[in-house]
C-alpha positions as a printed NumPy array, in Angstrom:
array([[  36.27 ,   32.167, -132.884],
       [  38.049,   28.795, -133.438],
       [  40.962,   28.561, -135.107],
       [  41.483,   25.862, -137.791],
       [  45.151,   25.381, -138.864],
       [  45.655,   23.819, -142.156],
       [  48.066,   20.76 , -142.01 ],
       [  51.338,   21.051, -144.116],
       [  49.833,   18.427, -147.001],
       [  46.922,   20.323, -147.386],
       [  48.962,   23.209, -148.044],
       [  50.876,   20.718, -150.352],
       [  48.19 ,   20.526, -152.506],
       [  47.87 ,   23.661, -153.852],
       [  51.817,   24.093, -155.18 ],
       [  50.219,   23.531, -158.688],
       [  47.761,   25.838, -158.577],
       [  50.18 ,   28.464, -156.904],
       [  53.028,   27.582, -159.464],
       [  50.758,   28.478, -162.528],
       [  49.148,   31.707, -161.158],
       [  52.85 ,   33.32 , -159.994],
       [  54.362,   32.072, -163.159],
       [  51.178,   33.963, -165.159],
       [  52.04 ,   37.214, -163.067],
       [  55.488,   37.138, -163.138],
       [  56.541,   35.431, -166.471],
       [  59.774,   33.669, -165.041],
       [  59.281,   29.728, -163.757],
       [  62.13 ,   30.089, -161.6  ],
       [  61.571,   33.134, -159.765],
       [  57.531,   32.039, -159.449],
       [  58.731,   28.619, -158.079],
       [  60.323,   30.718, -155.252],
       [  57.454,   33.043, -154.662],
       [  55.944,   29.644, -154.501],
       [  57.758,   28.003, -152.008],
       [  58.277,   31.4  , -149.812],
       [  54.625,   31.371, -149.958],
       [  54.394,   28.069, -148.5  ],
       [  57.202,   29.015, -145.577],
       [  54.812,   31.794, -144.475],
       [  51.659,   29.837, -144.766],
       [  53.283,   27.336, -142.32 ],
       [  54.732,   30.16 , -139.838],
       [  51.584,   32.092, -140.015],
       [  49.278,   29.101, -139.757],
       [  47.783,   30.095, -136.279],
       [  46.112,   33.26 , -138.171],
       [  44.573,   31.456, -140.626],
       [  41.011,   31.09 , -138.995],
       [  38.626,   29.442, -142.019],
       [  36.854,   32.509, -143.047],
       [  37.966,   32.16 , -146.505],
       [  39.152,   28.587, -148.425],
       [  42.938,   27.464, -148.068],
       [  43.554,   28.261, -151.275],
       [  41.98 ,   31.851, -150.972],
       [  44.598,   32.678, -148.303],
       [  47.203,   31.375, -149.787],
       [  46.862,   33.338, -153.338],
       [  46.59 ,   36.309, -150.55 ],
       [  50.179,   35.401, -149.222],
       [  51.387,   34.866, -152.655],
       [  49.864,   38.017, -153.941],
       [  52.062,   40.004, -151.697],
       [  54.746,   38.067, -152.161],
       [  54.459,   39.107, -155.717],
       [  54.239,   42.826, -155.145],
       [  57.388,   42.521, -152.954],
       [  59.148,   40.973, -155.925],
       [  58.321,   43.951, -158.379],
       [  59.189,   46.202, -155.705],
       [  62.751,   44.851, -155.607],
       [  62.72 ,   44.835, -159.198],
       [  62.074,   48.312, -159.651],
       [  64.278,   49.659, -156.96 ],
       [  67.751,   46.851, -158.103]])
């Protein structure tokens, strides 16, 4: 299968949307802005697996999501 690797301002496009869904999950603009932007750091290292089965912005929620989980897991255990 062929690989399709986003370029970095198409991954730029989707902060916004990013932003708004990690501030909705975890209530705190700052903290979601750097889910947000370690999101985008591991989008750009990982880019090679990212293959076009699903949109951009699919996969990148995906990232986020765990991102997200990782965040209330150091929450609960600080």
């Amino acid at each position: 299968m062929l690989r399709k690797t986003p370029p970095r301002d198409d991954l730029a496009t989707h902060v916004g949307y990013l932003r708004r869904y990690a501030v909705r999950k975890v209530g705190d603009p700052d903290v979601a802005a750097d889910l947000v932007q370690d999101t985008l750091v591991s989008a750009m290292r990982a880019q090679s697996g990212f293959r076009g089965g699903s949109s951009l912005r699919t996969w990148l929620v995906a990232i986020l999501k765990h991102k997200i989980l990782d965040e209330f897991r150091r929450r609960i255990h600080a």
